[in-house]
C-alpha positions as CSV (number, residue, x, y, z in Angstrom):
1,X,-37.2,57.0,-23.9
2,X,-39.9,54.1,-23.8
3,X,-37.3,51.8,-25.4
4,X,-34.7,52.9,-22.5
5,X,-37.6,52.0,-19.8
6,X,-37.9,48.9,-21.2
7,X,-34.5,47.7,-20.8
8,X,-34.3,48.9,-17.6
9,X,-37.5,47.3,-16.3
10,X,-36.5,43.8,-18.0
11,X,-32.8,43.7,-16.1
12,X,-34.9,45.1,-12.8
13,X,-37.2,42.0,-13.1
14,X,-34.4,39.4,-13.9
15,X,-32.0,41.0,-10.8
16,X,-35.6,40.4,-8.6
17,X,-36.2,37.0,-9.8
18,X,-32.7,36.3,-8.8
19,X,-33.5,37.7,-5.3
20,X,-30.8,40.2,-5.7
21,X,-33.1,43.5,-5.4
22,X,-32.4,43.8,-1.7
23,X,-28.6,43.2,-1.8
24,X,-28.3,46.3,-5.0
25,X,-30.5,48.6,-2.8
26,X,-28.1,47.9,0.3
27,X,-25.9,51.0,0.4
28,X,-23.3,48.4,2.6
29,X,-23.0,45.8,-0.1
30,X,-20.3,46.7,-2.4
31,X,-20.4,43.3,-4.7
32,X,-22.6,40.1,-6.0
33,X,-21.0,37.6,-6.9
34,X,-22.5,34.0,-8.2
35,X,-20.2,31.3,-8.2
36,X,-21.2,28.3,-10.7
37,X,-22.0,26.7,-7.7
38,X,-25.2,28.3,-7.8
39,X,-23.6,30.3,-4.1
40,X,-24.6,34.1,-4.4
41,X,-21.9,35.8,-2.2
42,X,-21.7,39.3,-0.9
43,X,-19.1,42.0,0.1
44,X,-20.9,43.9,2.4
45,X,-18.4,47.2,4.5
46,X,-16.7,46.3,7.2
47,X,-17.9,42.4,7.1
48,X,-16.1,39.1,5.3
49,X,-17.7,37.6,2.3
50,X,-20.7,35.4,3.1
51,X,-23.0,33.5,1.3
52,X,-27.1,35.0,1.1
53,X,-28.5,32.3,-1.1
54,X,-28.2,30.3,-3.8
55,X,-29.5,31.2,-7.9
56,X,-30.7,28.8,-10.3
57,X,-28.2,28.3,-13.6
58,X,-31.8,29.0,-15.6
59,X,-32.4,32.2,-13.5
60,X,-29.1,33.8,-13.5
61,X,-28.8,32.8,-17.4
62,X,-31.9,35.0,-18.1
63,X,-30.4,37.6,-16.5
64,X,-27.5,37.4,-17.9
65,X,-29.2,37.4,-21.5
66,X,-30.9,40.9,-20.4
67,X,-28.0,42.5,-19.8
68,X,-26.3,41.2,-22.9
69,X,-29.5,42.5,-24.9
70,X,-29.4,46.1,-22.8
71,X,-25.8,46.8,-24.6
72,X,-26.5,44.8,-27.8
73,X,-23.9,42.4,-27.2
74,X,-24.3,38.4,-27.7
75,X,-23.6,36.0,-24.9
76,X,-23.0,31.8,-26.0
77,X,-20.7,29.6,-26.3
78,X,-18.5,31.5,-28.8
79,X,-18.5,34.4,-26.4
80,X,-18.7,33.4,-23.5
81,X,-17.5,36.2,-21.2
82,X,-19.9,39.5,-21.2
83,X,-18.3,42.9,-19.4
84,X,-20.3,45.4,-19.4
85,X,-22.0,48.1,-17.1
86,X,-25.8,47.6,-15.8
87,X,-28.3,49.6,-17.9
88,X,-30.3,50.5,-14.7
89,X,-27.4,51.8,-12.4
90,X,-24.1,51.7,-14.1
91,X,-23.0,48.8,-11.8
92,X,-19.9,46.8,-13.2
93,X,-21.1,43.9,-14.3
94,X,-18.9,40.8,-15.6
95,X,-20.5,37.2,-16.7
96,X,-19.1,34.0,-17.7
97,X,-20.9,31.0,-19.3
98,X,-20.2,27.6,-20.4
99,X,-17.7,26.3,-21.3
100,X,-15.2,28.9,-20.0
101,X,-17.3,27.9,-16.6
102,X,-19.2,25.0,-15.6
103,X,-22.3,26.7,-15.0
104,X,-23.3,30.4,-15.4
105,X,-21.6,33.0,-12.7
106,X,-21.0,36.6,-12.4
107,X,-19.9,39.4,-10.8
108,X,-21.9,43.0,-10.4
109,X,-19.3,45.4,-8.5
110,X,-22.0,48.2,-7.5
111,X,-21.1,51.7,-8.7
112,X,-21.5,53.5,-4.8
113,X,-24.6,55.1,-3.4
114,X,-23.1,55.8,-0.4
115,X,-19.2,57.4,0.1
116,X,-18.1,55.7,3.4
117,X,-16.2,57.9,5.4
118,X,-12.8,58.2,7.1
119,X,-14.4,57.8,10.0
120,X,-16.8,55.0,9.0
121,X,-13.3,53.4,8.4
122,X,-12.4,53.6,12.3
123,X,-15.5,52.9,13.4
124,X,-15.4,49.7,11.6
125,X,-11.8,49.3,12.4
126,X,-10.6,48.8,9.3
127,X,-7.9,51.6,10.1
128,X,-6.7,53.1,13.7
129,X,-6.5,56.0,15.1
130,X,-2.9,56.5,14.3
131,X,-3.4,55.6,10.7
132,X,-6.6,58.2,10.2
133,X,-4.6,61.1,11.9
134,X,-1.9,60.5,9.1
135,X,-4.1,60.1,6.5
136,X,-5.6,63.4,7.2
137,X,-2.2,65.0,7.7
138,X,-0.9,64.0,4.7
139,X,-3.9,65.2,2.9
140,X,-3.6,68.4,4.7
141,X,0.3,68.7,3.4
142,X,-0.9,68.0,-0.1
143,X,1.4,64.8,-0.1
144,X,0.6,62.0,-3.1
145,X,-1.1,59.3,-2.1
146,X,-0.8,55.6,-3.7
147,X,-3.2,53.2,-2.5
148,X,-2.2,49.5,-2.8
149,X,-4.0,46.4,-3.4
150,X,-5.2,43.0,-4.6
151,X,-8.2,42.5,-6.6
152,X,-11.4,43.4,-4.4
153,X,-9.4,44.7,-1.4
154,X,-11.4,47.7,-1.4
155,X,-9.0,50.7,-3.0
156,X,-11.6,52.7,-5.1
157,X,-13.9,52.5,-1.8
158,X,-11.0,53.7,-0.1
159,X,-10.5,56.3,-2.7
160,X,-13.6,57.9,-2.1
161,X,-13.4,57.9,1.7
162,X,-10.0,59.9,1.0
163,X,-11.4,62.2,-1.5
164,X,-15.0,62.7,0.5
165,X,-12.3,64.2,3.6
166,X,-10.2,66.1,1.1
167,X,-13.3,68.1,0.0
168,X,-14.3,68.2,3.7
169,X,-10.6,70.0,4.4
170,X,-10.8,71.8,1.3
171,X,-13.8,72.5,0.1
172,X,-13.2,74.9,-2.7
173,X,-10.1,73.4,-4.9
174,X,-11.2,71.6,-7.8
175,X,-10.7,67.4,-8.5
176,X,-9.7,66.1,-11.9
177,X,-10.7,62.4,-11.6
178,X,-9.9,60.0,-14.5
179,X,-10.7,56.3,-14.6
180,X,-11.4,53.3,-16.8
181,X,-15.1,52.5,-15.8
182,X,-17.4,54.8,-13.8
183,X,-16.6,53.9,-10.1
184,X,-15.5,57.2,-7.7
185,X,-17.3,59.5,-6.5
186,X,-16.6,62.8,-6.6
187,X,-17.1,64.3,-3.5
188,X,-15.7,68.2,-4.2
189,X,-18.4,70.5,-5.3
190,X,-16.0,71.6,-8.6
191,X,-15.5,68.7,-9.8
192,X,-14.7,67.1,-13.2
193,X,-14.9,63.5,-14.5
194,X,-13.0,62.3,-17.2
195,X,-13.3,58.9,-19.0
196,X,-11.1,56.8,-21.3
197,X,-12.8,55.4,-24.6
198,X,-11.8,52.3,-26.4
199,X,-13.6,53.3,-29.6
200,X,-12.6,56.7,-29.8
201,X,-9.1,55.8,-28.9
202,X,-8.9,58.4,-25.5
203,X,-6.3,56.8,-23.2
204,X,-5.2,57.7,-19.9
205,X,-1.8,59.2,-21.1
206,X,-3.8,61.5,-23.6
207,X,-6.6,62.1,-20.7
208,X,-3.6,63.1,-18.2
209,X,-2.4,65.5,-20.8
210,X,-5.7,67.4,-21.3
211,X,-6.1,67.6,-17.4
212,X,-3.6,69.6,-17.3
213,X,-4.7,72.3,-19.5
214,X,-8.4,72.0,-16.9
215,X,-6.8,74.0,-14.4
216,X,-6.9,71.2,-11.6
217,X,-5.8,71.2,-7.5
218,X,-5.7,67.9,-7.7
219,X,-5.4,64.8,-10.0
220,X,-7.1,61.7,-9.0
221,X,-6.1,58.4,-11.3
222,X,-9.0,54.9,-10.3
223,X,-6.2,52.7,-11.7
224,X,-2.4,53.0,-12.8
225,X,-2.1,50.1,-15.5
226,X,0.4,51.0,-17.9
227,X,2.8,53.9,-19.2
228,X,0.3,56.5,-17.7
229,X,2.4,56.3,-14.7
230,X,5.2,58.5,-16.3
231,X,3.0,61.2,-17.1
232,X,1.0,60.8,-13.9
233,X,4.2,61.5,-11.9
234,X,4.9,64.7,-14.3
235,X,2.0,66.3,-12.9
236,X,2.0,65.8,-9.8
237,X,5.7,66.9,-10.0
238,X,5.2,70.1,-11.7
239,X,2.7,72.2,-9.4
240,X,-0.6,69.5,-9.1
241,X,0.5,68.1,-6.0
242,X,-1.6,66.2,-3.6
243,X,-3.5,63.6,-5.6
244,X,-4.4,60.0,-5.5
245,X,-3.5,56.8,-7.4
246,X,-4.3,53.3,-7.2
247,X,-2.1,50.3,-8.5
248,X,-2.7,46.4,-8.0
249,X,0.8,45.0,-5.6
250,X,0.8,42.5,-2.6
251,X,2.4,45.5,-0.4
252,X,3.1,49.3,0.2
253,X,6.9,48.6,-1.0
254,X,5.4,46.2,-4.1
255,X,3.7,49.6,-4.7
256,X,6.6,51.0,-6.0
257,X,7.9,48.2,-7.7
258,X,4.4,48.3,-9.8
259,X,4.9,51.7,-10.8
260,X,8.6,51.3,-11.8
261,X,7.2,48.7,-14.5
262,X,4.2,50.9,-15.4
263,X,7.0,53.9,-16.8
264,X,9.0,51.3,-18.1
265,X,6.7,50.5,-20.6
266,X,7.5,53.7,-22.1
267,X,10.8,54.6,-21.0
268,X,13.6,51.8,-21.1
269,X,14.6,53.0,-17.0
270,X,12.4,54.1,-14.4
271,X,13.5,57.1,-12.9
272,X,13.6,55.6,-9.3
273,X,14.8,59.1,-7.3
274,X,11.8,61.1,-9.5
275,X,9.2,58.2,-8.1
276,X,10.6,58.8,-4.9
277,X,10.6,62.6,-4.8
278,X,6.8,62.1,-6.3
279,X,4.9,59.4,-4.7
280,X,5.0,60.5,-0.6
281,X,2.5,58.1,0.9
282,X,1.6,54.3,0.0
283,X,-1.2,52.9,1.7
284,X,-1.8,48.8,1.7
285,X,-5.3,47.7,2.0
286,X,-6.1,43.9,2.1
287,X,-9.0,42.3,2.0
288,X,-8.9,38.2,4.5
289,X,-11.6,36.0,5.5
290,X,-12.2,38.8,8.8
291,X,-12.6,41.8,6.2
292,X,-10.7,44.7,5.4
293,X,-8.2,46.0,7.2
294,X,-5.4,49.0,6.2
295,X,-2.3,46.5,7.2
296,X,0.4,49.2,6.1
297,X,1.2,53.0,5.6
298,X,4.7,53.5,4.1
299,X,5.9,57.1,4.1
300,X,8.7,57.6,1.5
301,X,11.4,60.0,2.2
302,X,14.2,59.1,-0.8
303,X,16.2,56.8,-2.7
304,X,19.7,56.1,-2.1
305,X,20.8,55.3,-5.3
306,X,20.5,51.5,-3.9
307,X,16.9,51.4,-2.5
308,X,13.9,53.3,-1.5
309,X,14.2,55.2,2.4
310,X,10.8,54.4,3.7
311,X,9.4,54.9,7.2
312,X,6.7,52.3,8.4
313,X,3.6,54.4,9.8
């Protein structure tokens, strides 16, 4: 226990000396991130990146070191590239030293404090009115939602926000949530959180099959990366409708594409009129220099043997 405060009082003092204490205690800031231009930039809801200040290379190298020593890992020149989750709050946190970079730089993607809302969402106008009715109907109708993104466009945020309303609407179903690295936040009371492990060799596929034998309302996925998508789509096609996905695509109809290559890692042909049947709603969040903003909802009603039937929301 003394050994476990002094690891997490050592990263403390290196994230204060790097002036990032108030930025990590910010429920609003969602991401750090040190450029080796010494820049510290922040992601802060509903805003566009900006810069707070700039870190000394010797500072952010300490702190770096700290982390590496919180999960016994070794940071240098022969391993240059740490990934790992903060000791003190299970923030995601990835650094990159010389060479790989010129000088030190890193990224801390904070696990959420806060679950923004729906409703914070059209307040900030990162969705309209029209898009949060639907939302809400389709998570009324028990339809299977994919949300789509780039890299830092704000899907597991959104996530939460859509499974904070779900256990508003229904607040006695229970939530099977599976993910990579610890990031949503389960907002229904019966709730259960499984996690894959590299060492143990758990996968998503094998976690997806032991959800099903949990009894669950609804299946929640962080990320669809690979062949989990086939069995993901077997689930929610066989009585666990009404759960969320998230895959990395440049649009709602790239969506679809991305999960056609996901089964066909497993399977030589993707069953395009069982993805259809399955996944009912794709929303497209994107992240420019003015912020976030949902830029497309793509209801899917078929496949025509040619294409998907899509209707623009």
């Amino acid at each position: 226990m003394q050994n476990n405060k002094r690891i997490a009082k050592s990263i403390n003092y290196h994230i204060d000396r790097c002036g990032l204490t108030p930025f990590l205690s910010n429920d609003s800031v969602t991401e750090i991130m040190l450029n080796p231009d010494g820049n510290c930039w922040i992601d802060e809801f509903g805003k566009p990146y900006y810069i707070s200040h700039k870190i000394e290379p010797i500072l952010a190298q300490n702190l770096i070191n700290a982390v590496a020593d919180s999960v016994q890992l070794i940071v240098d020149r022969d391993h240059p590239i740490l990934e790992c989750e903060l000791y003190s709050d299970g923030s995601r946190f990835e650094g990159v030293v010389p060479p790989v970079v010129p000088n030190v730089s890193f990224t801390i993607r904070k696990k959420a404090t806060r679950v923004f809302t729906l409703e914070d969402y059209l307040d900030s106008k990162i969705i309209t009115q029209e898009q949060f009715d639907y939302i809400c109907q389709a998570i009324s109708e028990r339809k299977n939602i994919l949300v789509v993104g780039g890299t830092g466009s704000g899907k597991t945020t959104l996530v939460n926000a859509i499974l904070a309303k779900m256990a508003e609407l229904f607040p006695h179903e229970r939530h099977l949530i599976l993910e990579d690295t610890n990031e949503l936040q389960p907002s229904a009371e019966n709730s259960v959180v499984f996690r894959t492990h590299s060492r143990a060799n758990v996968t998503m596929r094998e976690l997806l099959r032991a959800t099903l034998r949990y009894n669950p309302n609804r299946i929640i996925i962080g990320e669809v990366r690979g062949g989990e998508a086939l069995e993901l789509l077997k689930a929610w096609n066989t009585g666990h409708e009404g759960g969320i996905a998230t895959v990395h695509a440049n649009s709602a109809a790239l969506g679809l594409e991305r999960i056609e290559q996901c089964i066909e890692e497993v399977t030589p042909i993707a069953n395009k009129r069982m993805i259809a049947s399955t996944v009912h709603t794709l929303i497209y969040i994107e992240k420019s220099h003015e912020g976030r903003k949902i830029k497309e909802i793509c209801e899917v009603v078929g496949y025509d043997g040619n294409q998907y039937l899509t209707n623009i929301i």
